[in-house]
Structures are given as C-alpha cells and as structure tokens.
C-alpha positions in Angstrom: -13.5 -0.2 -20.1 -10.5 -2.9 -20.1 -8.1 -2.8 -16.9 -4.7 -2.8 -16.5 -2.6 -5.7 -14.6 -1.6 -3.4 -12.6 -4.3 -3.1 -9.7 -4.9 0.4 -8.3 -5.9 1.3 -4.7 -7.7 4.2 -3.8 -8.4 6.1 -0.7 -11.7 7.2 -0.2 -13.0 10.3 1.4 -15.7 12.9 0.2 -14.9 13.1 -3.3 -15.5 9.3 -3.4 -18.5 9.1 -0.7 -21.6 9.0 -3.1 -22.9 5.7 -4.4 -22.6 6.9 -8.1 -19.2 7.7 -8.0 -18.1 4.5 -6.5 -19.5 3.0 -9.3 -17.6 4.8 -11.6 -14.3 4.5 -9.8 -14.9 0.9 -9.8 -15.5 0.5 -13.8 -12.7 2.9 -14.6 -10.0 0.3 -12.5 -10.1 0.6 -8.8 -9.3 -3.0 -7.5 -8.6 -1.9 -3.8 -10.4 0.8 -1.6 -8.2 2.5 1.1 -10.0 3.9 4.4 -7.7 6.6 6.0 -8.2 6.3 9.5 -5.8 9.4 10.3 -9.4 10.7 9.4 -12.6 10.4 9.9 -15.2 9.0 12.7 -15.8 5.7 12.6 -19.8 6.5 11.5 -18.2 8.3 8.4 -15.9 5.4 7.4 -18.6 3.1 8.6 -20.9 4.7 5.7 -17.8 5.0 3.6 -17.6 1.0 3.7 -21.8 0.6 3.1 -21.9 2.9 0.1 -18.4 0.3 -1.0 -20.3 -2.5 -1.1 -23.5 -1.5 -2.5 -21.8 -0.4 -5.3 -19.7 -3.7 -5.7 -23.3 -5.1 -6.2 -24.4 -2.8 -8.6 -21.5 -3.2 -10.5 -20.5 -7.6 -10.3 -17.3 -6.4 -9.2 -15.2 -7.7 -6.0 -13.2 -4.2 -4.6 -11.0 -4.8 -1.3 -11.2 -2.8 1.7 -7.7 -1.7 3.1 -7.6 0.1 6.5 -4.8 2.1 7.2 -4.0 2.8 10.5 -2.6 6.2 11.4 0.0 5.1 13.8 2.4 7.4 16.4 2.4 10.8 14.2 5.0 13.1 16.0 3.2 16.5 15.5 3.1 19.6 17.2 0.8 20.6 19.6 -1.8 23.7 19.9 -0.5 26.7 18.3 -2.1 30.2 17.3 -4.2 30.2 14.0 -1.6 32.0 12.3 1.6 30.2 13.6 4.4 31.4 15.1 7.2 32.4 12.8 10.8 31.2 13.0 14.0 33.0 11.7 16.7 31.7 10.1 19.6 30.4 13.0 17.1 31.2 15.8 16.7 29.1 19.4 13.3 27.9 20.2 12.3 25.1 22.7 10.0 22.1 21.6 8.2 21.6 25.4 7.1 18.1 25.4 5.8 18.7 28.7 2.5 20.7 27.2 0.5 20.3 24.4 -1.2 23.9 24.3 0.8 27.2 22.9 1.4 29.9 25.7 2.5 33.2 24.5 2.4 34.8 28.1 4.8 32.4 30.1 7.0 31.2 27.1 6.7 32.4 23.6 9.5 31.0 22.3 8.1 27.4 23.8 6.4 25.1 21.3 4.2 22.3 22.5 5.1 18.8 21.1 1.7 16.3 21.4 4.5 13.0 21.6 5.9 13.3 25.3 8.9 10.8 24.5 10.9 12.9 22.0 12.7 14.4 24.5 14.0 10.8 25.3 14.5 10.0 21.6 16.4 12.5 20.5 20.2 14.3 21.8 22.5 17.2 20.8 23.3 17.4 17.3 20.4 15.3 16.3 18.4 16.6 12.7 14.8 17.3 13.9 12.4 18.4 10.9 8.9 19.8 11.1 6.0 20.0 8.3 7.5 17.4 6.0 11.1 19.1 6.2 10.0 22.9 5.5 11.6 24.0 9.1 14.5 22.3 9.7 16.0 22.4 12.6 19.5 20.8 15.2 19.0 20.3 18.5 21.4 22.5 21.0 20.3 20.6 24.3 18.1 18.4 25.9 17.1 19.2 29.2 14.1 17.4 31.1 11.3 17.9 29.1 12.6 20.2 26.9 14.1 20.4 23.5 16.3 23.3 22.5 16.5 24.0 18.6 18.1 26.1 16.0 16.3 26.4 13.3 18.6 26.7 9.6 15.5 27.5 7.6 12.7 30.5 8.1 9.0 29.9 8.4 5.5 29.7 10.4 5.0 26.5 12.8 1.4 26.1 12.8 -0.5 23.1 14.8 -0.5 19.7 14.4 2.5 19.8 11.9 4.3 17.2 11.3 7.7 16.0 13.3 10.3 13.9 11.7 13.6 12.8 13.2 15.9 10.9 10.6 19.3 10.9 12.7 17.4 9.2 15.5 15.2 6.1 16.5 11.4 7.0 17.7 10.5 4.5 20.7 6.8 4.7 20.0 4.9 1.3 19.6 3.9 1.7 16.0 0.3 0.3 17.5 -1.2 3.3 19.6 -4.4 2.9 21.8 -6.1 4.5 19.0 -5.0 2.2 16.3 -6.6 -0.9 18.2 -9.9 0.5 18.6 -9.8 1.5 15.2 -8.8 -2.4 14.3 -11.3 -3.5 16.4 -14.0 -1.6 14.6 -12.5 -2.5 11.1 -12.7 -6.0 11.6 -16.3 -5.8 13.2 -17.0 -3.7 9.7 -15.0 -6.4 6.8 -12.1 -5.0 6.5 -9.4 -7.6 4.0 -6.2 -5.6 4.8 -4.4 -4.0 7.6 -1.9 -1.7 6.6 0.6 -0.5 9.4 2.3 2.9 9.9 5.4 3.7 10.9 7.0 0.3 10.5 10.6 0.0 12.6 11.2 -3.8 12.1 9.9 -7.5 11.7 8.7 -7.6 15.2 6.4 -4.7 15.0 4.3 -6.8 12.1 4.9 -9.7 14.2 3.1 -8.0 17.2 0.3 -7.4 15.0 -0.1 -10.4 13.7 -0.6 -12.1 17.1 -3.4 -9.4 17.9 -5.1 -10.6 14.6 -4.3 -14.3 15.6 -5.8 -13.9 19.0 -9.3 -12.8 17.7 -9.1 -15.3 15.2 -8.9 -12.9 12.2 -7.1 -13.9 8.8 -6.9 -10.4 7.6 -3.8 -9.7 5.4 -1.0 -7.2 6.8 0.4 -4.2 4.9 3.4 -2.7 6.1 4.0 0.7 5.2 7.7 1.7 4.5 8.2 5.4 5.8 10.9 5.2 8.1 14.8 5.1 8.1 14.8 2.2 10.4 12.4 0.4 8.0 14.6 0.5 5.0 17.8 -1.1 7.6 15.4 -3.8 8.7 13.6 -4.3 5.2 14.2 -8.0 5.0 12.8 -8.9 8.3 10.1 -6.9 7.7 9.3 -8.1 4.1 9.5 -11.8 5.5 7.1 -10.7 8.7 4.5 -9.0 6.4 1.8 -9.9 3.8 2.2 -6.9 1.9 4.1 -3.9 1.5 3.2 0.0 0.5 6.3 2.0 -0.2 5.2 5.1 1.5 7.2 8.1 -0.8 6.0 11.1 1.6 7.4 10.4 5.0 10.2 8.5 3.3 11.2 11.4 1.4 11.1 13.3 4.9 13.1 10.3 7.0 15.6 10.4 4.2 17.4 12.3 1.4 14.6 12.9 -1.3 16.7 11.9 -4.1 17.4 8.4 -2.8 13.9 7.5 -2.5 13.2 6.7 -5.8 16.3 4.2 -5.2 14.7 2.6 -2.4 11.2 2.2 -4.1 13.1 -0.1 -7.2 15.0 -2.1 -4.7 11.7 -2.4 -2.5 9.9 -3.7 -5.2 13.1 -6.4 -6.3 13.1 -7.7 -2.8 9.3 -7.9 -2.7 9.1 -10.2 -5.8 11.6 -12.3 -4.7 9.2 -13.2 -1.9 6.0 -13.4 -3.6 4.7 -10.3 -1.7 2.7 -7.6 -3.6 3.9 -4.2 -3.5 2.0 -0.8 -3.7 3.7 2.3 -4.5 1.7 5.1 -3.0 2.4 9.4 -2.5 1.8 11.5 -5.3 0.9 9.4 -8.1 -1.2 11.8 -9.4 -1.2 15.3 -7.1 -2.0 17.9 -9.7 -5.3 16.1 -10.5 -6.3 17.3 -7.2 -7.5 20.5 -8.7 -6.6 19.7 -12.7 -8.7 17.8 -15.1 -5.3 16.1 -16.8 -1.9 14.6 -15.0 1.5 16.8 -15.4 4.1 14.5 -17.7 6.2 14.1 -14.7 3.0 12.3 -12.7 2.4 9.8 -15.9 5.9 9.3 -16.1 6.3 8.5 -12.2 3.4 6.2 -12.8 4.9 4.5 -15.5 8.2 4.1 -14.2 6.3 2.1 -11.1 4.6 0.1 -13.7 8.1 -1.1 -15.4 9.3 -1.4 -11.7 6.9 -4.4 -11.3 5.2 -2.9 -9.0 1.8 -4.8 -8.2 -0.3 -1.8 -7.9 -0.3 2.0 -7.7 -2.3 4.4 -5.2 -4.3 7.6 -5.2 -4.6 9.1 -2.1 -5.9 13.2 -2.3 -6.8 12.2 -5.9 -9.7 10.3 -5.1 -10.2 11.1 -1.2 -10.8 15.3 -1.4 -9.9 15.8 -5.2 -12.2 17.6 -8.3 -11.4 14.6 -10.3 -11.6 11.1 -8.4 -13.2 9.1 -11.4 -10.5 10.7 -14.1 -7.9 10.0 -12.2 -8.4 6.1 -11.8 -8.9 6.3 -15.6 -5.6 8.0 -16.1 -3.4 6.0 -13.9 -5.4 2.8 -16.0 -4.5 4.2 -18.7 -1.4 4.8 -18.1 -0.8 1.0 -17.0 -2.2 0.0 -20.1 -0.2 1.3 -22.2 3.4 0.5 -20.7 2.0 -3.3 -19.9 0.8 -3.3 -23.6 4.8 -2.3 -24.6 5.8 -4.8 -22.1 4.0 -7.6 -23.6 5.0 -6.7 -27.2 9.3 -6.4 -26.4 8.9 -9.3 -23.9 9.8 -7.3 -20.8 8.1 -9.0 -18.2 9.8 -11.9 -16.6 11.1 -11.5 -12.9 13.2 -14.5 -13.3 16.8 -14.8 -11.8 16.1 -12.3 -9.0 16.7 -15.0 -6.6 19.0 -17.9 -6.8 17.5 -19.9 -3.9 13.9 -20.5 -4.9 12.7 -23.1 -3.5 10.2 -26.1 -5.2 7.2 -24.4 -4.9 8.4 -21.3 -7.0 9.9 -22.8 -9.4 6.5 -25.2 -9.8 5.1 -21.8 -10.7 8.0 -20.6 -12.7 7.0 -24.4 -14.7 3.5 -23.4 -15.3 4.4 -20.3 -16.9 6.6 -21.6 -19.3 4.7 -24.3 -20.1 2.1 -21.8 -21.4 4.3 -20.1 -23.3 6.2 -22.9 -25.3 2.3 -25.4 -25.9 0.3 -22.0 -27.0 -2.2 -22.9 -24.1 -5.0 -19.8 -23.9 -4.6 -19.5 -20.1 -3.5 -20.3 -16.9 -5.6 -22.1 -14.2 -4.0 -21.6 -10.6 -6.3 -23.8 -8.1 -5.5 -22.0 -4.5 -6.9 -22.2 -1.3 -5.2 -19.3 0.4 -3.4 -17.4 -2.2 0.1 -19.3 -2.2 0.1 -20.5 -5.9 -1.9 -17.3 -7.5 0.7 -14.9 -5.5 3.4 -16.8 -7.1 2.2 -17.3 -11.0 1.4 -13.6 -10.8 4.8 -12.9 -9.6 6.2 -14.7 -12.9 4.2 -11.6 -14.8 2.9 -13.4 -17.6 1.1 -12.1 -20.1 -1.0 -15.3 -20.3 -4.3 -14.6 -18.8 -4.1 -16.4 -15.1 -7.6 -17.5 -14.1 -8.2 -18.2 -10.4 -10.0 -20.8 -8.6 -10.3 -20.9 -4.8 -13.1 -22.0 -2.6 -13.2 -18.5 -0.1 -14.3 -15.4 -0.9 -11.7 -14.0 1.5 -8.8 -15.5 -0.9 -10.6 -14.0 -3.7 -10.7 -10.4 -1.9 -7.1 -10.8 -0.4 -6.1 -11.3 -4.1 -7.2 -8.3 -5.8 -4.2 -6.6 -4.8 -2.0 -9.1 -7.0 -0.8 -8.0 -10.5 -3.0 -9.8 -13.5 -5.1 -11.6 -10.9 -8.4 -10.4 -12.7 -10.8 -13.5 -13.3 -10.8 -15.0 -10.0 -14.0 -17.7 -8.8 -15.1 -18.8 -5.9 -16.1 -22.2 -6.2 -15.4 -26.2 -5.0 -14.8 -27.3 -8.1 -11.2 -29.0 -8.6 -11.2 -31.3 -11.5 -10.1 -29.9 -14.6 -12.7 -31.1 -17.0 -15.8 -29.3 -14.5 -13.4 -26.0 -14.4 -13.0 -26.0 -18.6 -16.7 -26.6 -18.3 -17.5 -23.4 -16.5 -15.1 -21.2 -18.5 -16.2 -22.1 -21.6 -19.8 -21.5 -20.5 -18.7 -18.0 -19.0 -17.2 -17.1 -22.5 -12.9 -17.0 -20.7 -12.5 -20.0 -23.3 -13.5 -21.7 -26.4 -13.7 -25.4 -26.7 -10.6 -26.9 -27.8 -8.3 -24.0 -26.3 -5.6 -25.4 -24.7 -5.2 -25.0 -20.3 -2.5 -24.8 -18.1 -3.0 -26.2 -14.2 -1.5 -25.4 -11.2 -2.6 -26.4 -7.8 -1.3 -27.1 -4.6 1.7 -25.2 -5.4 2.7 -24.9 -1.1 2.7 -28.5 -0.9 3.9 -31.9 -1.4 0.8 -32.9 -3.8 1.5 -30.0 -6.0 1.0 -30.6 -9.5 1.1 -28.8 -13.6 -1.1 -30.5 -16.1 -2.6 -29.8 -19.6 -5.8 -29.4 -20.7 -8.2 -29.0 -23.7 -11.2 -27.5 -23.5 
C-alpha cells in the first residue's frame, strides 16, 4: 500500500497489542507508535514495545516509539460509583484536604486528588470538571477548601477531570511518576518524549537537562494543552524538538471555537522553525465503534493535511477501538488524496513565512529549487543529526527526499518529519557510492539526475548535481 507524506502516529493499547495487527498497522501507514503512560503497567507497555519491534522485523519497516507522559492531571478524588449529582446554581465544596468521598461528615464535600488548587485558584475564578460538562465559579477559598456554584446540572463521578482556564496551575509539569516512567522508557528504547501540560520554555528546558544528565539524545515533544502554553508558544517552540497540538484539553483550557485557530497558527510558527508538528484529539472518534469515518472526521483530517501539519494522530482509534488497522488506512488515505491535489495545483511551498531565515535554511530552500528548475529525480539530504532533512522536508517538496545519515537514532527521530520516507543508515558520503546504492535498490535509474545537500548546520555546507 503507498503512504502518504504525511506521517501518522498511533497510540497503542489492546486493540493494537497482538503481533499480527502491528503488522498490519504498520503496512497500512503508521510511521510513529505512541505509548500512553496515563495507562498501563510498565510490564504491559513493556510487552507493548516487544510485540513493536518484532513486528518492525517482520515487516523491513523502521516505526518510532513516542512515550507520553501523563503529567499533573487535576482530577477528582474517590467518589460513589454512581456520582454525586449537582443542580443547576448549587454550592458544593471541592476539599483538597482529602482524597476519599464521605457522605456522613460532608456530603456536599468533594475530594480533589491535587492538594495545591486551593492555592491556584481565588473568587470568581472559572473551574471546570469532566472536560467542561460541570461548570462551575468559585464563591470562596478558605484553607483547604474550595467553595463552588455550579451553572450547569450533572453527576461528579471519580477521577474526572479538573480544568482551570482563568488561572495558572503551579504543578511541575514533571511529577514523581513521570520520571520513573522516563526512566523505564529510556531503559526500554524509547526515540521521543512527549511532555504534558506544557506552561513555558523552561518546563522543556528542565527536561531537557534530565535527559542531558543521563546522557540520553531522545527528542522532546511538547504537548500544547494549556492556556499558558499558547501565551508562551514561542519560547516553547524554540525550547522543544517537537510539538503535538493537543485539541482535547485545549478545547477545555480555552473557548472551543478558537482552537481550530490556534492549531493553524501552531503549525505556521512550527515551520518557521523547522519543528514537526502533530495534530492529535479526535482525528478519527467515530471509528471507535464504526467501520467508516463521519465527513466531518475526513474533513478535520484533511484540513490538518493542507495546514502542513507533519503528521496526524489516532489515539482511542487504534489504542481500545473495533477498527485500529482501518483507521490508519483511512487517515492514509485521506493524506493521499489532498497531498495528491497539492502536488497537481502546486500548493505546497512554506516559503515567505519567515523573513529572517538564516544561511542554513535558505541552503535548503536552494536545494529545493534546484530540483525543481534541472528536472533532477530526487533529493539527497546527507545529515548526521537531522538538521538538513528537518529543513528540506519543511520546504514540502513534492521531489522525493532520500536520506542519508550514519545513526539509526537520526533515522528513527526522523520518521516523524513530512516526506521523509526512504531514509539509510550508512557511512557513505561521496555522491558517486550514494547513486551507486540507489540505483542498485531500484530509488533511481542510471542517468537520472540528483540533488545534494549536506552539512546544511554548518560552515562546509554544500548543494551539488549529480547523474546517476
């Protein structure tokens, strides 16, 4: 089956646990696998990750392993099976002093697992619970205790979801949790980190020196989900390796209509610096339980797609949904066809978004067009760490762009970059030995024409054609 440009990550979980299916997943487009670690044990993920890579043998194929931590949910705490209900305009207290529900002291007192919200929030402040359902003002803060008025009706039920978008959370978007769950992902392979809950540059900043201290390379993925994220985006998008624009707690933090707004200029601001983007939330809900997408999902998928977005994510789809393999085919497919448009009405440059580029980008920008105006077959971008192949993909050429990089880390970091699809490990640098070996794997015929970039970063960087 052909693949799109546009890579697709998916989260596993037991729709996507068995060998076979992997496969399958894997042939129909996945490019990047997602391990939820909100989740899981680290034995089930563990086995997760071993049934991965047995089935990128089986296959030839090179699949990423993104772990994404879980991060300082807010939720509540304990509550009867059934919930408690709330009426429209009634008082209840969010106790952030206990974590279990106790009908016989206080049942109008609902425990609150984060102890600090009391400190985060004051009078007047929105706080909403289960993804907005309950929405509720705070009346008073006093000690440990939160007093509320809800303006909707509904049941609180445990471990729902708490989201404050007038006010600032203090939690360190690294909990306890979240490093031992690091820990084991680096002990197990993992090629991304992605971060939740993202406030500014200097939470990806603090993770970074974590990585740095135990001498790990592993690429960083910060999640947008919060207000604060979208005040501090720059920071963050210059902090960061990657970035997922995270549309359900977004759409909580603030006004649902505006997200869609956020995710283009997300996506501009990300090219502009060469960082992939991955628009995530869903893509693809109804296949959860339905064989085909609703016209809303494919458009919403194809919209991301002319967006630039790098690549597209299935979360419930693929994780705990009937359908896992259909739905990478259809959100392929879907790629396909828009890229295929793309290609034919020559909308696919990202120039001008940023009058500052500096040498390096432009060198990159060179290539490009220097494919385009000598006919050349491909593109050949020689990289040792990514630099160049980040930023020819970036250009979104419809040129095939051909990789060459001497680690197989670069090469896994890299299938999360638009177009990036033949990429070789290998110590080969002239480019007479390179034309050699694609010619010989079939990528080109003799006397097709090459474009080369390499050392894009640096002062040695250099474009030259070749013939095959």
């Amino acid at each position: 089956m052909l693949k799109s440009n546009t890579k697709i990550v998916c989260t596993l979980g037991p729709a996507s646990a068995d060998n076979r299916t992997l496969q399958k997943m894997i042939r129909a487009g996945m490019n990047v696998a997602r391990l939820n670690f909100s989740h899981g044990s680290h034995s089930s993920q563990l086995r997760l990750i071993r049934a991965l890579r047995l089935a990128e043998k089986k296959t030839g194929a090179t699949v990423a392993i993104m772990q994404d931590l879980q991060g300082p949910k807010i939720r509540l705490g304990q509550l009867p099976e059934n919930g408690v209900p709330v009426k429209h305009r009634e008082l209840f207290v969010l106790d952030c002093s206990n974590q279990i529900y106790n009908p016989h002291r206080h049942p109008r007192e609902i425990p609150v697992q984060y102890e600090q919200l009391c400190h985060d929030v004051k009078k007047g402040d929105i706080v909403l619970i289960e993804d907005g359902m309950i929405k509720t003002t705070v009346e008073k803060v006093q000690g440990k205790k939160i007093t509320v008025r809800s303006s909707t009706q509904g049941t609180l039920k445990s471990h729902k979801g708490i989201n404050v978008p007038t006010a600032s959370i203090s939690a360190d978007p690294l909990t306890e949790k979240d490093k031992e769950d690091l820990r084991f992902g680096l002990e197990s392979g993992i090629d991304f980190v992605a971060l939740s809950f993202v406030r500014q540059g200097s939470d990806i900043i603090k993770l970074r020196n974590i990585l740095r201290k135990k001498h790990s390379h592993v690429k960083i993925v910060a999640k947008i989900e919060r207000h604060e994220a979208l005040k501090n985006l720059q920071e963050i998008l210059e902090a960061t390796d990657a970035v997922m624009v995270a549309r359900g707690d977004l759409g909580v933090e603030t006004p649902a209509e505006t997200v869609p707004l956020a995710q283009k200029m997300i996506v501009r601001r990300a090219a502009e610096l060469g960082k992939p983007v991955i628009i995530a939330t869903e893509m693809l809900q109804s296949m959860v339980e339905n064989p085909r997408a609703t016209r809303a999902e494919i458009s919403d998928a194809a919209n991301a797609v002319f967006d630039h977005a790098d690549a597209l994510m299935l979360s419930n789809e693929t994780a705990t949904g009937s359908y896992p393999v259909k739905a990478v085919e259809t959100l392929s497919l879907v790629a396909q066809k828009v890229e295929q448009f793309q290609k034919n009405n020559n909308w696919t440059r990202l120039r001008h978004f940023n009058a500052r580029e500096n040498d390096s980008v432009e060198m990159c920008h060179a290539a490009t067009m220097l494919a385009d105006e000598t006919g050349a077959k491909i593109i050949v971008a020689l990289t040792d760490h990514g630099y160049t192949a980040r930023h020819v993909s970036r250009q979104r050429t419809f040129q095939p762009i051909v990789v060459v990089t001497p680690f197989q880390s670069t090469k896994r970091e890299l299938q999360l970059c638009w177009g990036l699809e033949h990429i070789f490990v290998s110590q080969l640098t002239s480019p007479a030995a390179i034309s050699k070996m694609l010619v010989a794997k079939k990528i080109l015929a003799k006397g097709d024409k090459i474009v080369f970039i390499s050392n894009a970063s640096t002062n040695n960087r250099q474009i030259t054609l070749h013939q095959a």
